[in-house]
N, C-alpha and C positions, 0 to 999 in steps of 0.2 A: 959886327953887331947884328949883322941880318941873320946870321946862323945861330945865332943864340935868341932870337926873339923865331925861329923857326923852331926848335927847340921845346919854345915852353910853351908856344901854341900849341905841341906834338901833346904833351903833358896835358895840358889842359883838357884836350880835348878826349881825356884818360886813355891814352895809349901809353902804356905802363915804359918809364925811360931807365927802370932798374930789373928788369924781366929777371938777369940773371940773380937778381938778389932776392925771389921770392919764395917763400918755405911753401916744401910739398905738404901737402895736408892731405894724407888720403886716408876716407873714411867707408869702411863696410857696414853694409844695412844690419842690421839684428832683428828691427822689430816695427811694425807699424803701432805703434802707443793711441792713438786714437780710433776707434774702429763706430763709432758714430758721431760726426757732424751735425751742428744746429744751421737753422735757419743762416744767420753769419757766424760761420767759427773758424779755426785752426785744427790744420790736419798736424798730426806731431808723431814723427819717427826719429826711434832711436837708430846712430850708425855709432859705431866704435874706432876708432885709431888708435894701434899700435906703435905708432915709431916716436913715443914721449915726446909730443910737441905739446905747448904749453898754449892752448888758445881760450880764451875768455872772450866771453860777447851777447850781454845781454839786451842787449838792440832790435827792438823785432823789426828792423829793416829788410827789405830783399834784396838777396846778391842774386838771382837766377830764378830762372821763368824753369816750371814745368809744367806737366801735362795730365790731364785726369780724363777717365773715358766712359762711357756706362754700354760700351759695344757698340751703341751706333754713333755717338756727339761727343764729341774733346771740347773741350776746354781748357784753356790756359790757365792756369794758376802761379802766383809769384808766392815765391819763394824765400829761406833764408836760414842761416846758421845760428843756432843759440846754445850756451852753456854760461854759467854765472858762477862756476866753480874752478877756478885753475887748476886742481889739482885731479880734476876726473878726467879719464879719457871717455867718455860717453859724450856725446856732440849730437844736440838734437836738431832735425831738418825740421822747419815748419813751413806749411804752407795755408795761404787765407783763402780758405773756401765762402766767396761770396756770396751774398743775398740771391746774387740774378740766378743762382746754377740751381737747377730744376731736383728735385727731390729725386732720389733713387738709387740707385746700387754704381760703384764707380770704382775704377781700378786708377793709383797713379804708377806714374811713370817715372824715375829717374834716371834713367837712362841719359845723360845730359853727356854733352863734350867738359871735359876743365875746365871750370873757370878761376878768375881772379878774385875774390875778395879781398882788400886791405893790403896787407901781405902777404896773402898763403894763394897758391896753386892749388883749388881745390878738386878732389878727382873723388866722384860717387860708383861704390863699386855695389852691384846687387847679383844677385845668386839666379840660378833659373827659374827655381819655383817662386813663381809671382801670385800665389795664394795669398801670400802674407801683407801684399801691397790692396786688400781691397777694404774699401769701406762702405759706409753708410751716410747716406746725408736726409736729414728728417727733417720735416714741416712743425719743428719746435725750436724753442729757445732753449738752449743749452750754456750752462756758468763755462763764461771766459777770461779771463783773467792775465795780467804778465805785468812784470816789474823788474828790476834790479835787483841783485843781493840789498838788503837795511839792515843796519846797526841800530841797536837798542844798548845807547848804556847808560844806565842806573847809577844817579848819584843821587847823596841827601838833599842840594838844593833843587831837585826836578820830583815835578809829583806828577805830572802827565809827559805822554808821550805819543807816538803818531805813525802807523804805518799808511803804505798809499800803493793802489796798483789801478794801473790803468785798464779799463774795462772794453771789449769787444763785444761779452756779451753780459750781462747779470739781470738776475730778477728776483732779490732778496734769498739768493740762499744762503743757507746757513755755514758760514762761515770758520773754521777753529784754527790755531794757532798748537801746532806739537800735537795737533789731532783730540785734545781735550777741552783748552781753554777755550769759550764759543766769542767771537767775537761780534760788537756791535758796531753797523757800518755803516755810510752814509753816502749816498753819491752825489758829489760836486760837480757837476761840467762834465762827467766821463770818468770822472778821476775818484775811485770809492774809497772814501780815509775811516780810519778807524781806528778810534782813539782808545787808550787803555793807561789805565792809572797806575803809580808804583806799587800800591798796595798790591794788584792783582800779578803784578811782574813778581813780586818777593813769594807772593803765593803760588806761583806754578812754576816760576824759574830761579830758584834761588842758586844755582849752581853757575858757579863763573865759565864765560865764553861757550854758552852753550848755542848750537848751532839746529834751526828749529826748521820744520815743511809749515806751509799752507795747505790746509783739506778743506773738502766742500762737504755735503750731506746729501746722496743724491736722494729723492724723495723716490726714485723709481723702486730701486731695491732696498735702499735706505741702507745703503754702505758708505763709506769714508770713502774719499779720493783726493790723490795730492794733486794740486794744479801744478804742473809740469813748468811752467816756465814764467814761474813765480821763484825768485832765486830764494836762498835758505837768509832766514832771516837772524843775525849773528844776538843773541842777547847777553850780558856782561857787565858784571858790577864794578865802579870804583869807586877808590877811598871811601869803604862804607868797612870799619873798623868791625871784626868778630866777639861777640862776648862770649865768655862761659855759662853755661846754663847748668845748674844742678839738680837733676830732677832723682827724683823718689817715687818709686812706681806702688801706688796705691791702691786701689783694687781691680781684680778681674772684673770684667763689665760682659764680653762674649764667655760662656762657659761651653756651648753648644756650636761644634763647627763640621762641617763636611768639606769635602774635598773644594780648596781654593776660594772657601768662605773665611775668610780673616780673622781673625781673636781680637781682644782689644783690652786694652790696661789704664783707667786715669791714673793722672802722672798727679804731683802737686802744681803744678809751673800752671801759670796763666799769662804772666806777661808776656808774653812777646808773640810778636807776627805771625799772622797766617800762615798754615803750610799745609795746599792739598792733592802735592800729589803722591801719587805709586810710579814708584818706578824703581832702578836699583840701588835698594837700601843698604843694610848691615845685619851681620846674623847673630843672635841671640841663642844661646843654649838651653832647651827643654827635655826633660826625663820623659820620659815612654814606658809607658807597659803596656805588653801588647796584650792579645784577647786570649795568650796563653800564660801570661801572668809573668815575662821575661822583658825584664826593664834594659834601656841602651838609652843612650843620649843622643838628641836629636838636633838639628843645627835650623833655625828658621830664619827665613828674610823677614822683616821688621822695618816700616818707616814710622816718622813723627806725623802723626796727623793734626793742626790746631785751625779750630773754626772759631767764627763772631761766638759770645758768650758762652763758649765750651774751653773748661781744660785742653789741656797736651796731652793726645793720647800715643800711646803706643799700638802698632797696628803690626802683627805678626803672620805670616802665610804657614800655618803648621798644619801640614797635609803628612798623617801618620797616625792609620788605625790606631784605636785603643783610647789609653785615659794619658793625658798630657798633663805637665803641671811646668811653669820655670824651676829651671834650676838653680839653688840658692846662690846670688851671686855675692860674693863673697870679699870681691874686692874692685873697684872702682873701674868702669867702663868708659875711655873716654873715645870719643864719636867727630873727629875732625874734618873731614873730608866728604860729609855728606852734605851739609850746608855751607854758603858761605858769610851766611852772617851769626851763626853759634860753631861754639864747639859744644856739644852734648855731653854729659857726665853723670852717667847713670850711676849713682850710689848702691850702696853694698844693700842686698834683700835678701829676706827668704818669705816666700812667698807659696804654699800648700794648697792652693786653689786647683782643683782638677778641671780638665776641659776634657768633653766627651765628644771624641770623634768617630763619624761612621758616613758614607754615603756618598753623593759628587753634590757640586754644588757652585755658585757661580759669585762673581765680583760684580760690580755696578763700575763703569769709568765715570760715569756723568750722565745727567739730566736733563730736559728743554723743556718747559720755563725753568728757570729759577726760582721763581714767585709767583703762586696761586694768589693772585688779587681777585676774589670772589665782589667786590663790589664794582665791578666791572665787569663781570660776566656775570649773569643770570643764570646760566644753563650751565652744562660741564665742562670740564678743561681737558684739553687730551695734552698726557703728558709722555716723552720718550722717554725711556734707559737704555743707554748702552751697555749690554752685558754679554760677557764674555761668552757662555755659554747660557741663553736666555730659557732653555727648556728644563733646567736644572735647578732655577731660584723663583720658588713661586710663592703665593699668599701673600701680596705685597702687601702693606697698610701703611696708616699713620698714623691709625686711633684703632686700637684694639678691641674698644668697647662697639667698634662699627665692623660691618662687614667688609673683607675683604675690596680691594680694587677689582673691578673687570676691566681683565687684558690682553690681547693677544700676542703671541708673535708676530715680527716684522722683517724681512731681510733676517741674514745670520747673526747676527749679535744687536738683536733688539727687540724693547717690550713696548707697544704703546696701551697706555694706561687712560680709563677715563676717571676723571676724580669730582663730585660735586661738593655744594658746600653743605651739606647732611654730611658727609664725611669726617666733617670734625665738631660735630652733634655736639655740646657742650665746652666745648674749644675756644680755649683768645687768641688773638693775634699774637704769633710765634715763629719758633724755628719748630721744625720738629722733624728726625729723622726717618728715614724710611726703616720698616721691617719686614722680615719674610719668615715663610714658615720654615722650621728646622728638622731637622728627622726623630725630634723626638716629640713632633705634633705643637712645639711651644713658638712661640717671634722671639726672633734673634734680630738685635739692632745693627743695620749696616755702617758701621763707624767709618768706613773707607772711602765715602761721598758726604760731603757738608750736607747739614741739615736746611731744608729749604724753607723758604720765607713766606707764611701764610696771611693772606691780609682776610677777615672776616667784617668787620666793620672801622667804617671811619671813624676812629675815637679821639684822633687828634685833632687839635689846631695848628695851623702851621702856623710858622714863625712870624711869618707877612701880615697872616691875621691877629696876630700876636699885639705885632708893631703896630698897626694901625691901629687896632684897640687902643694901646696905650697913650699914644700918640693923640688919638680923639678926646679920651677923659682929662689928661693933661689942657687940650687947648678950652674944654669949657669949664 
């Protein structure tokens, strides 16, 4: 009895009693992933393992103490393994760089002996050039973030829904989901939740089991960045039955395109659900004649686009000098695998509308605001675009009879725009989409970004004031 309560004191006192039963885990450095630190952050390096072990661990616990230096003062830093992916061999090492560690230039150290975590023998292996181990730790707050892999699955009886990541550091940045959808988010006790409705899930992820990043917006360069040890957030429809949709493509609406500026076709269809992204569509067949008068048929990518009070539009990428038209389609398209709540079925056309191509020319991904509420601001709204190539789409508007937006560049793929409410000089409250100038000096409407939401005056009554009214006459 004494030998066995000897035993499990040994255990207890974690001195490992299956030594021999524990999986090597040996991982080589690749990359230091964080090369500036905030005020309190996480340093994050990539290591890779080779020999297919399978370790999953999104715990941002410490297994192991190391060391960070700025040439004259070390400091201790804990440690810890992290991946939320089973099927990756990339294994990130994190370590929390405190509040107390003095700002300045710091090199860390893995150089550590084996240790245990869980059940693996861990062995850190790094190279000799230790260039790659140094960072930056700055007198700012910088977005930190970490969570778990989350499931998102979409049924009919659910209309909201909740992601949640536990915060190190945040200060209202801007947040997106798949790097487009911007999310709106709240912080509870440490804990920033952010809720999203299904409407908005059917509108950017209609596609079953799709597996999504978390990005920020850094406001320094104004580029995208995936928070690292935010696991991939799984999103996934059930029992949500597919219908047939029969659409009839009724007229050109882009006639004027340049290079990776999108064309665009109202369909007939109205009913049904939002749908706004780009991403990989389905290819539709267009006639060509080039500028020497030698026609060949050309193959383009094409999504559905459908906004609040707008047709189903057809949205086509046809990059190819000359004059373009559809080619008569002749017998029934059907479109299964791009949605999963239709199957598309583009009816038989012929359609002789020419599109005039010449020039480069850029995409819009999305927006920041959403909604110019001018009765809330007095003065201007600055508004972002993310576009692809931002020096190659200019003359913004959204009232043609007004001058143009002033805009600059921002960072590589952005415009920030000032917009007042003169801008839409004779204007009511609306959608109204953006345009740019086209190379043949005319606005060309950007169909491939929903139209945004302009408030000019409060001309409602809301419903409250509504009820009350009525409620008051009734009682006298």
């Amino acid at each position: 009895m004494s030998k066995l309560l000897i035993i499990l004191l040994l255990c207890f006192l974690n001195i490992d009693c299956k030594v021999e039963n524990l999986i090597n885990l040996n991982l080589e450095f690749r990359s230091l992933e964080t090369k500036v630190v905030g005020k309190k952050g996480t340093l994050i390096a990539s290591f890779m393992q080779n020999d297919g072990i399978i370790f999953k661990n999104s715990q941002k616990e410490k297994s192991f103490n190391s060391t960070i230096s700025d040439g004259t003062n070390n400091h201790n830093v804990e440690c810890g393994l992290w991946n939320s992916q089973q099927s990756s061999f990339e294994i990130y090492i994190f370590c929390n760089i405190e509040e107390t560690i003095a700002t300045g230039n710091y090199e860390i150290s893995f150089e550590t002996k084996p240790f245990t975590y869980k059940e693996y023998n861990v062995t850190l292996k790094v190279g000799e050039d230790k260039s790659e181990l140094k960072f930056d730790k700055i007198d700012k707050d910088i977005i930190d973030l970490y969570s778990d892999a989350q499931s998102i699955i979409i049924e009919n009886s659910v209309d909201s829904y909740e992601l949640k990541f536990n915060i190190v550091s945040y200060k209202q940045e801007k947040l997106f989901l798949n790097y487009i959808f911007l999310l709106e988010c709240k912080n509870e006790k440490n804990i920033l939740k952010c809720p999203i409705t299904k409407k908005d899930l059917l509108a950017y992820f209609p596609g079953s089991n799709s597996k999504n990043k978390i990005s920020y917006l850094n406001t320094t360069d104004y580029e995208q960045y995936s928070l690292l040890l935010i696991g991939e957030i799984n999103i996934e429809l059930k029992d949500i039955p597919k219908k047939d949709v029969f659409i009839g493509i009724k007229k050109l609406l882009v006639d004027t395109n340049e290079h990776d500026v999108p064309i665009a076709y109202e369909t007939n269809v109205t009913d049904i659900s939002n749908y706004y992204m780009l991403g990989k569509g389905f290819d539709i067949t267009f006639l060509n004649k080039n500028n020497e008068g030698i026609e060949s048929e050309k193959e383009a990518e094409c999504n559905f686009m459908k906004y609040d009070n707008n047709p189903l539009y057809l949205i086509c990428f046809l990059n190819k000098e000359g004059e373009n038209k559809l080619l008569e389609i002749q017998n029934e398209i059907i479109i299964k695998d791009y949605n999963d709540l239709y199957n598309y079925r583009i009816q038989p056309v012929k359609n002789e509308e020419i599109i005039k191509y010449s020039n480069r020319g850029s995409f819009i991904s999305w927006y920041y605001p959403q909604v110019l509420d001018f009765t809330k601001n007095t003065g201007n709204i600055s508004i972002l675009y993310n576009i692809e190539t931002p020096n190659s789409l200019n003359g913004l508007t959204y009232n043609e009879n007004e001058k143009d937006l002033v805009c600059e560049k921002i960072g590589k793929h952005m415009k920030k725009c000032e917009i007042s409410k003169e801008h839409f000089k004779g204007k009511e409250n609306g959608y109204y989409f953006i345009k740019h100038t086209n190379h043949l000096g005319k606005k060309t409407t950007s169909y491939e970004v929903p139209p945004i939401k302009v408030v000019l005056s409060s001309t409602f009554i809301s419903s409250y004031l509504i009820y009350s009214l009525v409620l008051f006459l009734i009682m006298i």
